[in-house]
mmCIF file of the N, C-alpha and C atoms, coordinates in Angstrom:
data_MODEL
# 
_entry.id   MODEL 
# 
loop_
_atom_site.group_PDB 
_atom_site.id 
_atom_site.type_symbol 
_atom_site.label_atom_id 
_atom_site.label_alt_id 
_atom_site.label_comp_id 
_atom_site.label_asym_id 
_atom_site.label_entity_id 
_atom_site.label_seq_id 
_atom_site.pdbx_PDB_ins_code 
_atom_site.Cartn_x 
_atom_site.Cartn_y 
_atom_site.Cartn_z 
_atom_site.occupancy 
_atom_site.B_iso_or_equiv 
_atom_site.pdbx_formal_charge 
_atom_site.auth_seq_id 
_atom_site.auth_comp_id 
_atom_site.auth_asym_id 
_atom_site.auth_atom_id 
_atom_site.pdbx_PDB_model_num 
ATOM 1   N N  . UNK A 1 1  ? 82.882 70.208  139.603 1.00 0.00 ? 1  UNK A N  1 
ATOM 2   C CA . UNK A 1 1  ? 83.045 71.280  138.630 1.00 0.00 ? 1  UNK A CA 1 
ATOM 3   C C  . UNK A 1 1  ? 84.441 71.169  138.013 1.00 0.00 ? 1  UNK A C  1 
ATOM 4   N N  . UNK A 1 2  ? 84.099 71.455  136.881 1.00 0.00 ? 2  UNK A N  1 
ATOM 5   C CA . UNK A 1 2  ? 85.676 71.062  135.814 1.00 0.00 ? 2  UNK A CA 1 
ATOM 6   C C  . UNK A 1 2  ? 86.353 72.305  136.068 1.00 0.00 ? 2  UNK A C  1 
ATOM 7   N N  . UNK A 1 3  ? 88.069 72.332  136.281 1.00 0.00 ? 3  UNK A N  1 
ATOM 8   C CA . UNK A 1 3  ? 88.642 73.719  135.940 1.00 0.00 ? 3  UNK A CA 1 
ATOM 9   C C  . UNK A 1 3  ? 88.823 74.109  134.484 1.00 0.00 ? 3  UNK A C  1 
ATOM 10  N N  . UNK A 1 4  ? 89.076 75.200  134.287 1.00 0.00 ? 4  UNK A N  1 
ATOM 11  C CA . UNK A 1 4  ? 89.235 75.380  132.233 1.00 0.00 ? 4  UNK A CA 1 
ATOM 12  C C  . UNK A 1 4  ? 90.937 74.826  131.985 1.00 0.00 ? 4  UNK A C  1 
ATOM 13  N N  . UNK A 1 5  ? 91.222 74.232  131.248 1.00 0.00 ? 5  UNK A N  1 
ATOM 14  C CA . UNK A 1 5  ? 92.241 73.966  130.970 1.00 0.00 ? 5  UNK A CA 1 
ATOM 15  C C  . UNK A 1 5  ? 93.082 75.037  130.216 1.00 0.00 ? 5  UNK A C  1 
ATOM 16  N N  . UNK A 1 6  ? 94.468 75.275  130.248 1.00 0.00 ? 6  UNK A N  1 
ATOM 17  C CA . UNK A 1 6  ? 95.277 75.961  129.535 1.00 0.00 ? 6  UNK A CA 1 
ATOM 18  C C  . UNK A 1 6  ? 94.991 75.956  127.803 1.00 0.00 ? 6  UNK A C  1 
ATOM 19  N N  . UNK A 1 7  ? 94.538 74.827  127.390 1.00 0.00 ? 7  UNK A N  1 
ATOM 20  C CA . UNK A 1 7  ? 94.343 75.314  125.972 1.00 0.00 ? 7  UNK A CA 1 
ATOM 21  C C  . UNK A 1 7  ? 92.711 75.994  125.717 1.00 0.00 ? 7  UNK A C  1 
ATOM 22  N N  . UNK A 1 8  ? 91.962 75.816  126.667 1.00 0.00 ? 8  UNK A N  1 
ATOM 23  C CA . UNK A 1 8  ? 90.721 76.539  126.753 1.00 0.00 ? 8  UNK A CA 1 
ATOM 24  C C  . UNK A 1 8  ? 91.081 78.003  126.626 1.00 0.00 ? 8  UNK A C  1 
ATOM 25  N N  . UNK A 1 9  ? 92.128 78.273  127.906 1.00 0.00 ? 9  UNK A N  1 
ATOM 26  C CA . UNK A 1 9  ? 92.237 79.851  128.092 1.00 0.00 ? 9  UNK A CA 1 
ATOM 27  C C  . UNK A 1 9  ? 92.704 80.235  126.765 1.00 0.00 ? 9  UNK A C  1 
ATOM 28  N N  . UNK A 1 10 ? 93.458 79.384  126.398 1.00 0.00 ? 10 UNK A N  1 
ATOM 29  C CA . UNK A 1 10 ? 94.604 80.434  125.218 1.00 0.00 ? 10 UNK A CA 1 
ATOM 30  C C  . UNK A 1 10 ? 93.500 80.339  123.578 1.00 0.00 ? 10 UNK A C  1 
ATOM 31  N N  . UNK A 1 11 ? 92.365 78.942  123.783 1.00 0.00 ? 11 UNK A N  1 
ATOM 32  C CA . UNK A 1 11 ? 91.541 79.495  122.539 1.00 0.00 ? 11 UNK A CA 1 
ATOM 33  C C  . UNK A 1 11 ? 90.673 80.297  122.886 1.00 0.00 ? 11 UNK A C  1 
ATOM 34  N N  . UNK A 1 12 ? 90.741 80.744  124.036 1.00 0.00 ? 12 UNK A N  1 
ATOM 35  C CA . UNK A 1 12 ? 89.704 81.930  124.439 1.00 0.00 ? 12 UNK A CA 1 
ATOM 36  C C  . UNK A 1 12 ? 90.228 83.401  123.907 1.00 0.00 ? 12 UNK A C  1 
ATOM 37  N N  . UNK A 1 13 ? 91.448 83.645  124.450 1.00 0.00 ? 13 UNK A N  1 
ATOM 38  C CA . UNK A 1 13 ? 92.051 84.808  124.213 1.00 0.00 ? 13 UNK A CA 1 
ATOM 39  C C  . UNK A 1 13 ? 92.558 84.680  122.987 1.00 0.00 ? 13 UNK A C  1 
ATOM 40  N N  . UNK A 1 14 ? 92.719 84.058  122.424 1.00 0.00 ? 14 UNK A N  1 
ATOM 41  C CA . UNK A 1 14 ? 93.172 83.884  120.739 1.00 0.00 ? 14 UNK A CA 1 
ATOM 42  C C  . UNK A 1 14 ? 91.686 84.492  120.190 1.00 0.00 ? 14 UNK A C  1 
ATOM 43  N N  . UNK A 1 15 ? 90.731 84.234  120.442 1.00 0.00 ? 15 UNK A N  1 
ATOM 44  C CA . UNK A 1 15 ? 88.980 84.678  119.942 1.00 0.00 ? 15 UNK A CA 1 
ATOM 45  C C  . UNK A 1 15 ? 89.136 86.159  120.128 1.00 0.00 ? 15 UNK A C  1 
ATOM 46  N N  . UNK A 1 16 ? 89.500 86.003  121.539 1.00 0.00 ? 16 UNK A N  1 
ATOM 47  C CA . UNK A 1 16 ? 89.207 87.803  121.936 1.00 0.00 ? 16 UNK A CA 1 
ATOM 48  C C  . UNK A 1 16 ? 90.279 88.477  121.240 1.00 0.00 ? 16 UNK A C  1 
ATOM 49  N N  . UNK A 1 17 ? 91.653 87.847  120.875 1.00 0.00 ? 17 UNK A N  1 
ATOM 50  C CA . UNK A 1 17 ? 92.424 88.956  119.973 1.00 0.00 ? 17 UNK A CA 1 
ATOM 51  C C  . UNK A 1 17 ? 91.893 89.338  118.600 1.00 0.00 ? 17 UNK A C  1 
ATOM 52  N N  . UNK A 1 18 ? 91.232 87.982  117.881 1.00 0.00 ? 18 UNK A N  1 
ATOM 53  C CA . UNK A 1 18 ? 90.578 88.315  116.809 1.00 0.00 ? 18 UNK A CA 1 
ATOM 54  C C  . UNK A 1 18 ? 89.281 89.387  116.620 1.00 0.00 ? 18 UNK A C  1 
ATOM 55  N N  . UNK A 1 19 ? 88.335 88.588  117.871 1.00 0.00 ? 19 UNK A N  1 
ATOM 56  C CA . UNK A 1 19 ? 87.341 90.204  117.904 1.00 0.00 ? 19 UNK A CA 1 
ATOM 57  C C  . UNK A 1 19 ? 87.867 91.582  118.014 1.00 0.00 ? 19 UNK A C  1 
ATOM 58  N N  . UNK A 1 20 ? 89.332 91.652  118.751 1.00 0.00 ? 20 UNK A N  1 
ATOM 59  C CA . UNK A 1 20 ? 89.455 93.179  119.013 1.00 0.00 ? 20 UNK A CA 1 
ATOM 60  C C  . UNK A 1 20 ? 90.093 93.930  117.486 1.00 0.00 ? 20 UNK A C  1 
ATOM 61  N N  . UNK A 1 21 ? 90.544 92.224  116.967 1.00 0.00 ? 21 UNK A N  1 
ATOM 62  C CA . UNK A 1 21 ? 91.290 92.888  115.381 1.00 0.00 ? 21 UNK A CA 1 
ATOM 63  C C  . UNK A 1 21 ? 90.587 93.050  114.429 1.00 0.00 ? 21 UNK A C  1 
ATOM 64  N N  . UNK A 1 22 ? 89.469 92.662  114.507 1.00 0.00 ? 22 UNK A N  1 
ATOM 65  C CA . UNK A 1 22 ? 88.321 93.011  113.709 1.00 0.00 ? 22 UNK A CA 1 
ATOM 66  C C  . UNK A 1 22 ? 87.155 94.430  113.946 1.00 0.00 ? 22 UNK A C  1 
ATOM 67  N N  . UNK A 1 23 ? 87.803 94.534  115.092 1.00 0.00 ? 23 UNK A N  1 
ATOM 68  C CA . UNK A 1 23 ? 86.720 96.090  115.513 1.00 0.00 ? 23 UNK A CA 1 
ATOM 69  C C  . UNK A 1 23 ? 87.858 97.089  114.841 1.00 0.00 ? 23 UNK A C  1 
ATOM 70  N N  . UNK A 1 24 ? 89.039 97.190  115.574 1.00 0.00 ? 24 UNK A N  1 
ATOM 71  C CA . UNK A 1 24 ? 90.293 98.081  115.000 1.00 0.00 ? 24 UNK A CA 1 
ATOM 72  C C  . UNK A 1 24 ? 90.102 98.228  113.639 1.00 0.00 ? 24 UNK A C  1 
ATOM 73  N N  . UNK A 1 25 ? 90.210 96.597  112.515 1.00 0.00 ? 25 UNK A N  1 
ATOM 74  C CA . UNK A 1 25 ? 90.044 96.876  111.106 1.00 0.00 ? 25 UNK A CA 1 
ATOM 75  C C  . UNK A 1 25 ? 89.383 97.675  110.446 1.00 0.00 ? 25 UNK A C  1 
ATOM 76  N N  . UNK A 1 26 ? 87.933 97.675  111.179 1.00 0.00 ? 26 UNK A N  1 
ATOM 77  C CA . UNK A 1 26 ? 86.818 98.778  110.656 1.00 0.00 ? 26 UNK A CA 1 
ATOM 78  C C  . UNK A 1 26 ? 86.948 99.571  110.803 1.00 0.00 ? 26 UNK A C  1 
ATOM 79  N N  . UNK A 1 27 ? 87.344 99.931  111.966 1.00 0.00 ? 27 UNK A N  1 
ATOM 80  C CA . UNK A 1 27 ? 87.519 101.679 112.474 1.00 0.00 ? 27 UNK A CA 1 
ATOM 81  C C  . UNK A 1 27 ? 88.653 102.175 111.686 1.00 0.00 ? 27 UNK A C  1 
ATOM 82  N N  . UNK A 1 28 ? 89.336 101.657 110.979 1.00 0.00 ? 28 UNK A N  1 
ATOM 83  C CA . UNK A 1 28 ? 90.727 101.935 110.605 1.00 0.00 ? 28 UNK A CA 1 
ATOM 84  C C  . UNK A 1 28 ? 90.022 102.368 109.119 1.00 0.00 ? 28 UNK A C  1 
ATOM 85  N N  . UNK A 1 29 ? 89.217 100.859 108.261 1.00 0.00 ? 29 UNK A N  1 
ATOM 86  C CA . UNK A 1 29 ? 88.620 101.353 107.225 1.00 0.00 ? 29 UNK A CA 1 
ATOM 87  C C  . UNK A 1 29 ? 87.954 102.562 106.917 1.00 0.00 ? 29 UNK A C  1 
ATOM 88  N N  . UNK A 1 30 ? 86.840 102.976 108.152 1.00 0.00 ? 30 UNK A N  1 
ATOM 89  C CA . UNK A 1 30 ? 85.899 103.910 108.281 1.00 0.00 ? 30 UNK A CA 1 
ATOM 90  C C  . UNK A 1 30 ? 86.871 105.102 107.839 1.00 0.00 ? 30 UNK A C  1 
ATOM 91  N N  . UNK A 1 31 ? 87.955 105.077 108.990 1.00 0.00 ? 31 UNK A N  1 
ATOM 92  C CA . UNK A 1 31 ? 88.547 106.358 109.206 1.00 0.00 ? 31 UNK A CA 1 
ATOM 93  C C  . UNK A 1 31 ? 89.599 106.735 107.948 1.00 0.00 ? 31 UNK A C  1 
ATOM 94  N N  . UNK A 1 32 ? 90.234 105.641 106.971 1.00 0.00 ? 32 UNK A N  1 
ATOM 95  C CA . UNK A 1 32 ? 90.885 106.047 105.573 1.00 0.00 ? 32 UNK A CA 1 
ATOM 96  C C  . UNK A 1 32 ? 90.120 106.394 104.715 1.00 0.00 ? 32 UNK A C  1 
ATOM 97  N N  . UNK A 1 33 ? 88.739 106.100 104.693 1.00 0.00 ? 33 UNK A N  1 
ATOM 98  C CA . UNK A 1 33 ? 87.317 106.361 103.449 1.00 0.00 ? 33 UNK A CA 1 
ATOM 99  C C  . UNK A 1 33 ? 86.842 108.072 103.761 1.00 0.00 ? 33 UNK A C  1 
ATOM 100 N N  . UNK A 1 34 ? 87.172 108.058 105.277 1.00 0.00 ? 34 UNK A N  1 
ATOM 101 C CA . UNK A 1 34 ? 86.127 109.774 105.249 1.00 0.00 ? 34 UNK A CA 1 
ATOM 102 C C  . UNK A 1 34 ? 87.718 110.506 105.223 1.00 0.00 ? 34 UNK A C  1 
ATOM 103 N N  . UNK A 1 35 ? 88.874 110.092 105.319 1.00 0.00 ? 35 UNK A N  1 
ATOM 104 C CA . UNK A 1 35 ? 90.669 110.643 104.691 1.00 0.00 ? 35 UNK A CA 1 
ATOM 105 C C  . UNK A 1 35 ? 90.277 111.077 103.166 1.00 0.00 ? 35 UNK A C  1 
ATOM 106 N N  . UNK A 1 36 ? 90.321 109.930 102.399 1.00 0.00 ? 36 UNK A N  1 
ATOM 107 C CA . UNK A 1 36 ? 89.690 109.646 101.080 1.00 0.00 ? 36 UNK A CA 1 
ATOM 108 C C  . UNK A 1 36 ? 89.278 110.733 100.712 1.00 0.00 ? 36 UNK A C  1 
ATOM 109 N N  . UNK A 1 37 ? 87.781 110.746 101.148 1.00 0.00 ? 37 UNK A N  1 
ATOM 110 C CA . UNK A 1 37 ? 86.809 111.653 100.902 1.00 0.00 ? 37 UNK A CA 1 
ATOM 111 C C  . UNK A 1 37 ? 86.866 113.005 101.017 1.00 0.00 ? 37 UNK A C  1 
ATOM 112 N N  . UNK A 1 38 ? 87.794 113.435 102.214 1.00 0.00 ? 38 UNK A N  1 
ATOM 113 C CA . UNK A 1 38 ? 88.117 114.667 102.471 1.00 0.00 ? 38 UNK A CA 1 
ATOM 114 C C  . UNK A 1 38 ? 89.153 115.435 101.127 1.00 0.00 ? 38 UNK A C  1 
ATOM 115 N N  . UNK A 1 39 ? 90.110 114.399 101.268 1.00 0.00 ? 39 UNK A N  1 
ATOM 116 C CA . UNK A 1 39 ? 91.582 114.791 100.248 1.00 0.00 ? 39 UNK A CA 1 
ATOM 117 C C  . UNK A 1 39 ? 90.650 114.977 98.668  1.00 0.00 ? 39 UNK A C  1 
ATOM 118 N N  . UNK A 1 40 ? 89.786 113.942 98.361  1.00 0.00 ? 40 UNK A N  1 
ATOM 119 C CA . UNK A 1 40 ? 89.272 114.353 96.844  1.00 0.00 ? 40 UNK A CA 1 
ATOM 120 C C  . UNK A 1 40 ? 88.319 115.758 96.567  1.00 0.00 ? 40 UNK A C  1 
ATOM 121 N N  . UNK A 1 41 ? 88.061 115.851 98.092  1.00 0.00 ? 41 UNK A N  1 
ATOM 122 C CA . UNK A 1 41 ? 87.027 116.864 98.260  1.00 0.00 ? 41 UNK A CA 1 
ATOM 123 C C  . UNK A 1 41 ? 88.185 118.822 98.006  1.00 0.00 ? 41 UNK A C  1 
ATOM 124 N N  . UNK A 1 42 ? 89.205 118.222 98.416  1.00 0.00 ? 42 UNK A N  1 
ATOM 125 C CA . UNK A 1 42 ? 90.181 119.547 98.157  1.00 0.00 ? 42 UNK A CA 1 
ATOM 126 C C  . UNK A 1 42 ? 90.700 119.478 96.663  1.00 0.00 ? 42 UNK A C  1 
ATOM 127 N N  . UNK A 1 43 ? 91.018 118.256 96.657  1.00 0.00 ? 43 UNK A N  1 
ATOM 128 C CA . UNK A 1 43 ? 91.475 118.437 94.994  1.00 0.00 ? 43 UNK A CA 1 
ATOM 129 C C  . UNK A 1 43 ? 90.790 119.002 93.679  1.00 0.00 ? 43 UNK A C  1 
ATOM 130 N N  . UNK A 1 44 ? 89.411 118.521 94.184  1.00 0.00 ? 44 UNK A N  1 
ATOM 131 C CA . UNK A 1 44 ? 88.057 119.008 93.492  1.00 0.00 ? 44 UNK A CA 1 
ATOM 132 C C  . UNK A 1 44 ? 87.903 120.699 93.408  1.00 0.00 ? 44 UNK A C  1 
ATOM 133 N N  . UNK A 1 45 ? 88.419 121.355 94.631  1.00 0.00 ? 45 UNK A N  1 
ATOM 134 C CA . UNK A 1 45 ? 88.365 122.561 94.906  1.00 0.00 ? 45 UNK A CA 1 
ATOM 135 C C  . UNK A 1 45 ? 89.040 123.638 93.895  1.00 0.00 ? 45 UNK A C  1 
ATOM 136 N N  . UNK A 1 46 ? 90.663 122.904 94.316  1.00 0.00 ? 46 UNK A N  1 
ATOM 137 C CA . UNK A 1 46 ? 92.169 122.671 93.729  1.00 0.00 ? 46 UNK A CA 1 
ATOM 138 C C  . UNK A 1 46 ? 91.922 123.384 92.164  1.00 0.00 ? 46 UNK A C  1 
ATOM 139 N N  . UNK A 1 47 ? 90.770 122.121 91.415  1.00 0.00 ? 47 UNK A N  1 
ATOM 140 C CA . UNK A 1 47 ? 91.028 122.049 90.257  1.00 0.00 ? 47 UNK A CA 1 
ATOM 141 C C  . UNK A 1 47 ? 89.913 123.055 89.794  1.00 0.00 ? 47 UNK A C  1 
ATOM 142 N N  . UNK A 1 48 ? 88.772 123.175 90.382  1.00 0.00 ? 48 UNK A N  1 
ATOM 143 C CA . UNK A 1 48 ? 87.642 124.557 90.173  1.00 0.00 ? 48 UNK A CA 1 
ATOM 144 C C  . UNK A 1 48 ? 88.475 125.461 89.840  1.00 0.00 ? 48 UNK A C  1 
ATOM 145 N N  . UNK A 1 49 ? 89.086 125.836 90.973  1.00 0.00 ? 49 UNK A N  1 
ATOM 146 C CA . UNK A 1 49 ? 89.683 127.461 91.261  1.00 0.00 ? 49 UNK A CA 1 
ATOM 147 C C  . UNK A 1 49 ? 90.778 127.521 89.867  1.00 0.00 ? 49 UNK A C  1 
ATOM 148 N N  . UNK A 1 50 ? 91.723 126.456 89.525  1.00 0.00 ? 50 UNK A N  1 
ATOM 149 C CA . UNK A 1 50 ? 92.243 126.760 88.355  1.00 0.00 ? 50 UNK A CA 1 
ATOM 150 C C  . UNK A 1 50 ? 91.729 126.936 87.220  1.00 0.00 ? 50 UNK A C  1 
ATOM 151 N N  . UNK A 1 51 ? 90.904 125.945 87.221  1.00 0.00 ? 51 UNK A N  1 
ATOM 152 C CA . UNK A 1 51 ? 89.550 126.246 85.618  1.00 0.00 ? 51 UNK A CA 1 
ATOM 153 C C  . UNK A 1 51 ? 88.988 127.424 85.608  1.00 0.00 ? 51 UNK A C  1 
ATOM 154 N N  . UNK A 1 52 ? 88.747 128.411 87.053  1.00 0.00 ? 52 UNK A N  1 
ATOM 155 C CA . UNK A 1 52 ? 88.442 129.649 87.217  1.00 0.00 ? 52 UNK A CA 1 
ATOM 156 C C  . UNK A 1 52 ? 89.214 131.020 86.435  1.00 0.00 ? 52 UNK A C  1 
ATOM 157 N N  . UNK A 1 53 ? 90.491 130.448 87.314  1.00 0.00 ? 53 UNK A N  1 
ATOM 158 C CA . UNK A 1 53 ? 91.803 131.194 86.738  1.00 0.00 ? 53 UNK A CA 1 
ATOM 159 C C  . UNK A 1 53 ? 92.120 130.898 85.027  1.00 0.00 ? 53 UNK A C  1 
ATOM 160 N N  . UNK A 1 54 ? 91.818 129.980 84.857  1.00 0.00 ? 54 UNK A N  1 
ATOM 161 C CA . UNK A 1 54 ? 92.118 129.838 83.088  1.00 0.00 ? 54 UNK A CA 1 
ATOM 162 C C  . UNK A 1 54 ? 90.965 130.055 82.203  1.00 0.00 ? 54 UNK A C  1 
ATOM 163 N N  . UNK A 1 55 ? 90.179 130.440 82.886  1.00 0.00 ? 55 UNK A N  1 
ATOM 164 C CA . UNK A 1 55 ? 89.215 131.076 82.365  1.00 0.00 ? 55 UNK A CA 1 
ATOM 165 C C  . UNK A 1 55 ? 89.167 132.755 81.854  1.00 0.00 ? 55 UNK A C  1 
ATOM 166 N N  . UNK A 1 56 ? 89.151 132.917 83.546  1.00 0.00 ? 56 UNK A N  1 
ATOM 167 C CA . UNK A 1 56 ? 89.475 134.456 83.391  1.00 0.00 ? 56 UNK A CA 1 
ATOM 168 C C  . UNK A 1 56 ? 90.923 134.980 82.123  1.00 0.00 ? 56 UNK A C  1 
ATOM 169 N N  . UNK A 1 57 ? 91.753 134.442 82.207  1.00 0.00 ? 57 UNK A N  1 
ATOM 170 C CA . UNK A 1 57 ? 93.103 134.855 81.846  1.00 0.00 ? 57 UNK A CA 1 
ATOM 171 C C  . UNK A 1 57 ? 92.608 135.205 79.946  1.00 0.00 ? 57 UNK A C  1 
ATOM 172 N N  . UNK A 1 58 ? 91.364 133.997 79.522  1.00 0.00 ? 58 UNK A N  1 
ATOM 173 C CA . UNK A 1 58 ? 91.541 133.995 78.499  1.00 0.00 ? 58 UNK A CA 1 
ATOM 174 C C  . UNK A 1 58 ? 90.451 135.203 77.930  1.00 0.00 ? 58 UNK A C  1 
ATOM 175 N N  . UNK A 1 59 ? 89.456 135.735 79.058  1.00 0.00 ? 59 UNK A N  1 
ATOM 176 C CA . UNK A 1 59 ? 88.928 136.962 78.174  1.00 0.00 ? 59 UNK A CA 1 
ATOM 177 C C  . UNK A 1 59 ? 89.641 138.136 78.625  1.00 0.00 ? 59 UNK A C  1 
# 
């Protein structure tokens, strides 16, 4: 039986750093898109309630 050699291990764990930097990336994406989504979702609000107010003011 062969032992794994030192450059085996280190292209092993070089793989596994990439899989773990590729799970992080997404979760990172996921989690700035529903940020995103939230912040446009107030601004949207933001800008109702003033169109409300400049509404009213003018009758």
């Amino acid at each position: 039986m062969q032992s794994l050699n030192v450059g085996d291990l280190m292209y092993q764990l070089a793989m596994f750093i990439v899989l773990i930097a590729i799970i992080v990336g997404v979760g990172l994406l996921v989690r700035r898109a529903v940020s995103t989504d939230r912040r446009l979702k107030r601004i949207e609000e933001k800008v109702d309630e003033l169109k409300d107010e400049k509404g009213r003011d003018r009758t």
